[in-house]
VODREN-441851 format. One record per atom (N, C-alpha, C, O): residue in one letter; x, y, z. Coordinates in steps of 0.05 Angstrom, whole numbers, padded with zeros to 5 digits, always signed. Example, Ala and Ser with C-alpha at 12.3 -4.5 7.8 and 13.67 -1.06 7.14 Angstrom:
BEGIN
A+00264-00114+00156A+00246-00090+00156A+00264-00066+00156A+00285-00066+00169S+00257-00045+00142S+00273-00021+00143S+00258+00001+00157S+00268+00023+00161
# end
This chain:
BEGIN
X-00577-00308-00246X-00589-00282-00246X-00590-00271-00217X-00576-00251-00212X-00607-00284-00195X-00600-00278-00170X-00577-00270-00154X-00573-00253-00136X-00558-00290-00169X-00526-00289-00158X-00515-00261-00167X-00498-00247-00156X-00527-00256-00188X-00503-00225-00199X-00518-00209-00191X-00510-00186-00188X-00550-00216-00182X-00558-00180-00159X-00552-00178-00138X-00554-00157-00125X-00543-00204-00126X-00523-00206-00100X-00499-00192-00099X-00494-00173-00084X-00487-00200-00114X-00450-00199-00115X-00458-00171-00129X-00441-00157-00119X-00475-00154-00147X-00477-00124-00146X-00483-00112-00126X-00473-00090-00124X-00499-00120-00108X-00500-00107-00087X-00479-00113-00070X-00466-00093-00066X-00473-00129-00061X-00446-00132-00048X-00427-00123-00057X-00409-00116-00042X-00426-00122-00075X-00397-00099-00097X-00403-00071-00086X-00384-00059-00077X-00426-00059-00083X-00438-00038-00088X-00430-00031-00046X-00412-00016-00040X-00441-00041-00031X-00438-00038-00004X-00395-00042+00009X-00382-00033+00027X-00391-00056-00009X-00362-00058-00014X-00344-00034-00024X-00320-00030-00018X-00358-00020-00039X-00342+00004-00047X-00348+00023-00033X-00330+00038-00026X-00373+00029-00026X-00381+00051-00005X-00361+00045+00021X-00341+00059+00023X-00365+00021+00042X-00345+00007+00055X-00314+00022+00053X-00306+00038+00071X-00299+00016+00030X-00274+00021+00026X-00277+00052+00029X-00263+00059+00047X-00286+00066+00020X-00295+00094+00020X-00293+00106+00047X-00280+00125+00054X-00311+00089+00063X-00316+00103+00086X-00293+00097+00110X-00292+00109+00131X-00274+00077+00102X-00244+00066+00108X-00227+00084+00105X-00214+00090+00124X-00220+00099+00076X-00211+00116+00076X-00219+00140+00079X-00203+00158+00074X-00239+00146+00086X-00249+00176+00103X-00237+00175+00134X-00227+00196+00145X-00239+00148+00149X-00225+00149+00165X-00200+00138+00186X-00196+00134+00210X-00185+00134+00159X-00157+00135+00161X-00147+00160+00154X-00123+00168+00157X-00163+00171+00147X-00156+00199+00137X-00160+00219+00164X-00143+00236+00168X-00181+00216+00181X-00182+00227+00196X-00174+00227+00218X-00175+00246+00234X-00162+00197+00224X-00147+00203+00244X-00112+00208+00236X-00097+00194+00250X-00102+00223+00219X-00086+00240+00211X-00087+00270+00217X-00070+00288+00216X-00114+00270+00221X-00121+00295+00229X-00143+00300+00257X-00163+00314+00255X-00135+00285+00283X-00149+00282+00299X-00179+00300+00304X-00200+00290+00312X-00175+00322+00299X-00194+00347+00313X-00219+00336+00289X-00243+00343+00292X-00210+00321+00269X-00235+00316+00255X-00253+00301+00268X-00275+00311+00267X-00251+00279+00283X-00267+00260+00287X-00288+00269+00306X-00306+00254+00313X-00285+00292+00314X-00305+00316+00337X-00337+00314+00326X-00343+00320+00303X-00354+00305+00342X-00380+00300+00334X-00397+00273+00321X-00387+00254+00309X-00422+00277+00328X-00438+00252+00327X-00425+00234+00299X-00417+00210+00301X-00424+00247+00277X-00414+00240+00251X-00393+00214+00255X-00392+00190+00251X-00371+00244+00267X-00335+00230+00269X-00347+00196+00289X-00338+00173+00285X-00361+00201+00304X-00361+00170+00325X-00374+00149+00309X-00367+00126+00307X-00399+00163+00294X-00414+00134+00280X-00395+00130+00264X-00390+00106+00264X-00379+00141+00249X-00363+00130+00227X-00348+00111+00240X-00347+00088+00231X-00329+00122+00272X-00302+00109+00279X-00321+00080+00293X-00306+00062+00302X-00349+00074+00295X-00362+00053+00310X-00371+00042+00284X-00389+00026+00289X-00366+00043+00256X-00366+00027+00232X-00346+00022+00224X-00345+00001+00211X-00327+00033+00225X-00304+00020+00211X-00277+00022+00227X-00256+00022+00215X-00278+00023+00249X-00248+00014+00273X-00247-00013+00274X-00227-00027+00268X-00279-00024+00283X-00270-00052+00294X-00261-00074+00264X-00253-00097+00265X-00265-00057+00239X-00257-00077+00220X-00228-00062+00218X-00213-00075+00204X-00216-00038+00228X-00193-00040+00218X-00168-00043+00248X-00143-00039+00248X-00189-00052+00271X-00175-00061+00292X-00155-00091+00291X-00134-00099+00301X-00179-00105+00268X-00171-00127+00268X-00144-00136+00248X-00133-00157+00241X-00141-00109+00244X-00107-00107+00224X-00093-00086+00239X-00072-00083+00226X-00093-00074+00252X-00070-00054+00270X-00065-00081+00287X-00042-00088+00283X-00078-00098+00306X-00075-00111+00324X-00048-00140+00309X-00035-00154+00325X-00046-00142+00287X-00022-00162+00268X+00000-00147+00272X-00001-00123+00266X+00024-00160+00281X+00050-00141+00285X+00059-00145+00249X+00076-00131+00238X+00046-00165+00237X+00055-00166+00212X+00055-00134+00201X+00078-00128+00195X+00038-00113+00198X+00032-00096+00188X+00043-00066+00206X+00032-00044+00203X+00065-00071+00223X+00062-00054+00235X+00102-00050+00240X+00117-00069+00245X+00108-00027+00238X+00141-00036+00239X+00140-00012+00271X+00120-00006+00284X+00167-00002+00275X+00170+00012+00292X+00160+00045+00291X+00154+00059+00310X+00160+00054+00259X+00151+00081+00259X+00128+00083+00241X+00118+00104+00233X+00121+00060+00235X+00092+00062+00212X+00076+00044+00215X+00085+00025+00227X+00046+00042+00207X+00021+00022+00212X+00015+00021+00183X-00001+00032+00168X+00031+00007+00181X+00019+00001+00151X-00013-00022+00149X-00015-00037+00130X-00029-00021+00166X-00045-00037+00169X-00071-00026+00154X-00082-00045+00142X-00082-00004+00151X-00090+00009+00140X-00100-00002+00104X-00120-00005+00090X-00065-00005+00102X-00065-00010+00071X-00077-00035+00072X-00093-00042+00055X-00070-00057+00097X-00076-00090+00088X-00104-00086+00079X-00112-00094+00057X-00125-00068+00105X-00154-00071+00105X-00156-00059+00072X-00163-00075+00056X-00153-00047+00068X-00166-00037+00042X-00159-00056+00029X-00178-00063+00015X-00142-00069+00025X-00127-00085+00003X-00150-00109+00011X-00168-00115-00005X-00150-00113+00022X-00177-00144+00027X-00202-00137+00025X-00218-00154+00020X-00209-00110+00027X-00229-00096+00017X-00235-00091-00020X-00255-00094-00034X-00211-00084-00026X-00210-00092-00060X-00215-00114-00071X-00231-00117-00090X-00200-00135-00058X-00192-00160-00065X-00223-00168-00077X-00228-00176-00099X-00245-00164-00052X-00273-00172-00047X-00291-00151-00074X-00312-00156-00087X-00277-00132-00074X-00295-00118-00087X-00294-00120-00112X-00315-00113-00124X-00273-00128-00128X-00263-00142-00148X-00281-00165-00154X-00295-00168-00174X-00276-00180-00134X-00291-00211-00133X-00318-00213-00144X-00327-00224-00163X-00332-00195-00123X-00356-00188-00126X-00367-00178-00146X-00390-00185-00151X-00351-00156-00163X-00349-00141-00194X-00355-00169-00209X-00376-00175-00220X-00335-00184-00209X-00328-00210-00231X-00359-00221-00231X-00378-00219-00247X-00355-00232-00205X-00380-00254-00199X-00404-00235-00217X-00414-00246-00236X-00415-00204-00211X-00437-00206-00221X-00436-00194-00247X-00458-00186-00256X-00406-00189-00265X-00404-00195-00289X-00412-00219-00305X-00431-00219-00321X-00392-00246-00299X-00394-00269-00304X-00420-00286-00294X-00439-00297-00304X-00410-00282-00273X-00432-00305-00256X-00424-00329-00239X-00436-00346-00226X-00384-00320-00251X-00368-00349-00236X-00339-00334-00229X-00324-00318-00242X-00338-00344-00211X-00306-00335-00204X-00288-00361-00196X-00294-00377-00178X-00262-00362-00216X-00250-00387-00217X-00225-00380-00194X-00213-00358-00192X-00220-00406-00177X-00194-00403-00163X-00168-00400-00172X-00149-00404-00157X-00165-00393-00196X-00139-00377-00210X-00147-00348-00210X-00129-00333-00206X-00174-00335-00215X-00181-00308-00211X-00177-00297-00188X-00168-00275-00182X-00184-00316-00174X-00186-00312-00135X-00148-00309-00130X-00138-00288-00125X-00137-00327-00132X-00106-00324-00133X-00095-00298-00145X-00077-00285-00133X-00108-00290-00168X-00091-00264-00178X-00102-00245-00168X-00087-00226-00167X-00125-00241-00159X-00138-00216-00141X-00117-00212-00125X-00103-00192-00129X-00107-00234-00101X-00097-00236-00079X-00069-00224-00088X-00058-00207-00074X-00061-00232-00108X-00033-00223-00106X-00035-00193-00128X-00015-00182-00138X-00052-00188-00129X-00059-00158-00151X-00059-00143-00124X-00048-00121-00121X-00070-00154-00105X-00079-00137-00078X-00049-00132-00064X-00034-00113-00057X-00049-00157-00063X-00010-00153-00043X+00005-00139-00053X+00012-00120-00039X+00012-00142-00071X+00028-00123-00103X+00027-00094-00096X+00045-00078-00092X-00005-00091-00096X-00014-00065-00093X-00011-00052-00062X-00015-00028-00062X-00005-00060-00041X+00004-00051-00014X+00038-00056-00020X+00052-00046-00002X+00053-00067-00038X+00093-00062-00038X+00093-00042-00052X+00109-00023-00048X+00074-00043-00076X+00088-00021-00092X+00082+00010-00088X+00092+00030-00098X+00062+00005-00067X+00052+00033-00051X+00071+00043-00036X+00081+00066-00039X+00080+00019-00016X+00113+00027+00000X+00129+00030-00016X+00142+00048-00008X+00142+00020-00044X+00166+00025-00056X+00163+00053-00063X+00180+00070-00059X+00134+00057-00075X+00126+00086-00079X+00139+00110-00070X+00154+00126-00080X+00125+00106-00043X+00124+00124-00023X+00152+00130-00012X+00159+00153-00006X+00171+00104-00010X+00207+00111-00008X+00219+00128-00026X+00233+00147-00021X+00211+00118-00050X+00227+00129-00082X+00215+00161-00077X+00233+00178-00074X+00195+00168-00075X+00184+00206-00072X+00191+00206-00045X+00198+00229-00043X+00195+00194-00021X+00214+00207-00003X+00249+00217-00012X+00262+00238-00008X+00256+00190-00027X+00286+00190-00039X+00286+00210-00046X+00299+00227-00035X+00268+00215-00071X+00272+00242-00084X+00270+00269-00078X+00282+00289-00088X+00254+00267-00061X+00248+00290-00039X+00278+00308-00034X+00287+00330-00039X+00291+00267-00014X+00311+00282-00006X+00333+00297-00022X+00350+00314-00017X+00325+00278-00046X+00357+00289-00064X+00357+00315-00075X+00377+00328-00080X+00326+00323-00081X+00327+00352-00085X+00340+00370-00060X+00359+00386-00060X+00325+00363-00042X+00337+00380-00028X+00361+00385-00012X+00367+00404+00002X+00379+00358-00019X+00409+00360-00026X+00427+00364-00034X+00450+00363-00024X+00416+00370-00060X+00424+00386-00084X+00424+00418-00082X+00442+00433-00090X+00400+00423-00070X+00393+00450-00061X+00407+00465-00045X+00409+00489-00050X+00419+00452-00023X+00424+00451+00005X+00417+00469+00021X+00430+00487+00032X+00391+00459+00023X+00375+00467+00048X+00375+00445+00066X+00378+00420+00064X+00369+00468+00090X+00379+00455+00121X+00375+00431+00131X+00355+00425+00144X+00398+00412+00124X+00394+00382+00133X+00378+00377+00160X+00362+00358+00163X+00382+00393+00174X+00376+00384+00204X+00349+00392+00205X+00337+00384+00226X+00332+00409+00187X+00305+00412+00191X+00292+00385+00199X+00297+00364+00189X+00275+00389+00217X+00253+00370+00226X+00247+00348+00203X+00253+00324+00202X+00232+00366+00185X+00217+00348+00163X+00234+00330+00152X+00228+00306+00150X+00261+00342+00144X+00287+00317+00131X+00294+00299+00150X+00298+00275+00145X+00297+00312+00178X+00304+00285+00201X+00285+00263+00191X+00294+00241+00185X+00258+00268+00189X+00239+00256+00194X+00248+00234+00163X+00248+00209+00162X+00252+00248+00146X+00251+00235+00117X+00277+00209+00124X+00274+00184+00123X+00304+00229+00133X+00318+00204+00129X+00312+00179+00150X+00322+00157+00146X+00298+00184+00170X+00288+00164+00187X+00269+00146+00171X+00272+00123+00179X+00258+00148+00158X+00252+00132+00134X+00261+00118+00127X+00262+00094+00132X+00278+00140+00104X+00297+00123+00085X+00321+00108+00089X+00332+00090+00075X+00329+00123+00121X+00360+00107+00121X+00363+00084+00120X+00380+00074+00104X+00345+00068+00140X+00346+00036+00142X+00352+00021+00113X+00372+00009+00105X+00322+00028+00100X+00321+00015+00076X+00343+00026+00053X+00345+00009+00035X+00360+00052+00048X+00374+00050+00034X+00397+00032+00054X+00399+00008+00048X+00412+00041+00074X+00427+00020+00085X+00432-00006+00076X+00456-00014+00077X+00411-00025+00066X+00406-00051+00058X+00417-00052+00037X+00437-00065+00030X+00395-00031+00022X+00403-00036-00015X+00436-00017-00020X+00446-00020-00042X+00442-00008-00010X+00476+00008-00011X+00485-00016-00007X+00491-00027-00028X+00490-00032+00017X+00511-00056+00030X+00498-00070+00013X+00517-00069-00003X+00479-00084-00001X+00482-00105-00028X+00498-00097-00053X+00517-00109-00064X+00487-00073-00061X+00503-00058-00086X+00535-00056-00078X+00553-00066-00092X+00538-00045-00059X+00571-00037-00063X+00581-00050-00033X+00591-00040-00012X+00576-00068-00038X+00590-00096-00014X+00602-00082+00004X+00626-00083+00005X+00587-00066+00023X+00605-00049+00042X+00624-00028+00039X+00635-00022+00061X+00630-00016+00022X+00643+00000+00010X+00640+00023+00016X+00616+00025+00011X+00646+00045+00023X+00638+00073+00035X+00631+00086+00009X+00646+00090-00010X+00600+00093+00009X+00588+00111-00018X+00588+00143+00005X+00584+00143+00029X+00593+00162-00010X+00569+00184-00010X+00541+00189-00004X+00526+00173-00014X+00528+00210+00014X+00503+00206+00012X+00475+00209-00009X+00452+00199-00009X+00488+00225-00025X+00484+00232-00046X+00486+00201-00065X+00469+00193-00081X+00505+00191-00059X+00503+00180-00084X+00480+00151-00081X+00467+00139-00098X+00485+00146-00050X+00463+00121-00032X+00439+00128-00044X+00426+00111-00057X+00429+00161-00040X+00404+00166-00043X+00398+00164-00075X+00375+00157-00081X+00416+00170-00095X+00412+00160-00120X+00406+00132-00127X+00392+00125-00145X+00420+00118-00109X+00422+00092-00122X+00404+00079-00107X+00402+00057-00118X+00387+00081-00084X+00368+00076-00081X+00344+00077-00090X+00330+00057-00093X+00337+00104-00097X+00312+00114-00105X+00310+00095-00140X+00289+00085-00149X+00343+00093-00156X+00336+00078-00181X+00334+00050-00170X+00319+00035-00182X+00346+00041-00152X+00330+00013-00143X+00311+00012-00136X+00300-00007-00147X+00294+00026-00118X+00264+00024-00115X+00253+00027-00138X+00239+00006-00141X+00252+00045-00162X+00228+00048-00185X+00240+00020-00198X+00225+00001-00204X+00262+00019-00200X+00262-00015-00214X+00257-00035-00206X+00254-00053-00223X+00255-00041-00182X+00238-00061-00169X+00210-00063-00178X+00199-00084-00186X+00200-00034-00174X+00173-00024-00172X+00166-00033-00206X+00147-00048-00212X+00179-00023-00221X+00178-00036-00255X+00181-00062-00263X+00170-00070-00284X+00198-00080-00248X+00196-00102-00255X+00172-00112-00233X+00154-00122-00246X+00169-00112-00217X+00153-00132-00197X+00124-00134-00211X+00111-00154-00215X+00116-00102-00217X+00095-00094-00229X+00088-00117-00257X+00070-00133-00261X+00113-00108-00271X+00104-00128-00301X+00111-00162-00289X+00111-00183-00303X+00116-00160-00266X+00129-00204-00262X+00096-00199-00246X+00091-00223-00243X+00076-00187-00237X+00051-00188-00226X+00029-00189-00250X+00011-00205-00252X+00035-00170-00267X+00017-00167-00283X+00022-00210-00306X+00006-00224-00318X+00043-00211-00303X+00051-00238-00316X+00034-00268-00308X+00022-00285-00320X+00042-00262-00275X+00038-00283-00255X-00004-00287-00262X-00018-00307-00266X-00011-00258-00259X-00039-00257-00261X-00052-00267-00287X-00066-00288-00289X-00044-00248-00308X-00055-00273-00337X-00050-00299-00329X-00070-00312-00323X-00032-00309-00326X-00032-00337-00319X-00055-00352-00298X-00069-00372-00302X-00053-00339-00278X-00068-00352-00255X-00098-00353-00267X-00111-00373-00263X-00110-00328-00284X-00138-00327-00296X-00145-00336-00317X-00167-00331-00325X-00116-00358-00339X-00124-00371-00349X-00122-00402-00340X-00122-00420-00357X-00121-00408-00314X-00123-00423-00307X-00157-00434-00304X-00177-00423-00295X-00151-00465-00315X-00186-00479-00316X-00199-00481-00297X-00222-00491-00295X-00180-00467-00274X-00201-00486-00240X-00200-00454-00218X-00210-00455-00195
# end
């Protein structure tokens, strides 16, 4: 009984937490927000917990911080935990395992996401043909080029494609990734939570 008004309140201070994580990741997207007593108490509650994931080169490539996503994702992970625990009253290390990888799951398929509606982005507006060289599209295929690059040279073993056709055949490789990985996660997890230990 004790234990689940714990792990409710800690569920409960955990979601506010994540909340106030993404209020400001959000804000510093928009610098001029963080102006005032508000913007500082917030960035002096929740920087130094999301310092300690910008500072991992794991989470961080040349043009993005994906670090952001880890904190929240370990922020779920817990808040989940905590949900269980003061549902049940027990949280088994096969539950703890599939949180973890429900969590990881949930920061790739955010990036495959986020490629596939850039892809598409671009292909509309390829189709369209509006002005390649605009800013915003530089910006897009700086994105996407790398990672279609990869998946083009596996599919057609070096082979000179079209851009058009790269950006097709990427964007259906990302949502199928994103479709299978999803149901081989959702698989992996029944399993891990019917596990006895």
């Amino acid at each position: 009984m004790i234990l689940s008004v714990i792990a409710r309140i800690l569920g409960a201070a955990t979601s506010l937490y994540m909340l106030l994580v993404a209020i400001r990741v959000f804000m510093s997207w928009a610098p001029g927000l963080t102006i005032g007593k508000a913007g500082n108490l917030l960035s002096s509650i929740v920087d130094p917990y999301l310092g300690l994931f910008s500072r991992m080169s794991l989470f961080r490539t040349e043009r993005f911080d994906f670090s952001p996503i880890a904190a929240l994702a370990v922020l779920s992970v817990a808040n989940n935990m905590f949900s269980t625990l003061a549902l049940t009253g027990k949280v088994t290390f096969g539950f703890f395992l599939s949180l973890i990888l429900g969590a990881g799951w949930s920061a790739v398929s955010f990036v495959f996401s986020f490629v596939a509606v850039c892809a598409l982005i671009r292909i509309v507006v390829f189709l369209a043909r509006w002005n390649s060289l605009h800013p915003v599209w530089v910006v897009l295929d700086a994105i996407l080029n790398p990672l279609l690059y990869r998946i083009n040279k596996i599919i057609y073993r070096n082979r000179a494609v079209d851009y058009l056709q790269g950006l097709i055949t990427g964007f259906l490789v990302l949502i199928l990734f994103r479709a299978a990985g999803g149901a081989l996660v959702r698989l992996l997890s029944s399993l891990l939570i019917s596990l006895p230990f």
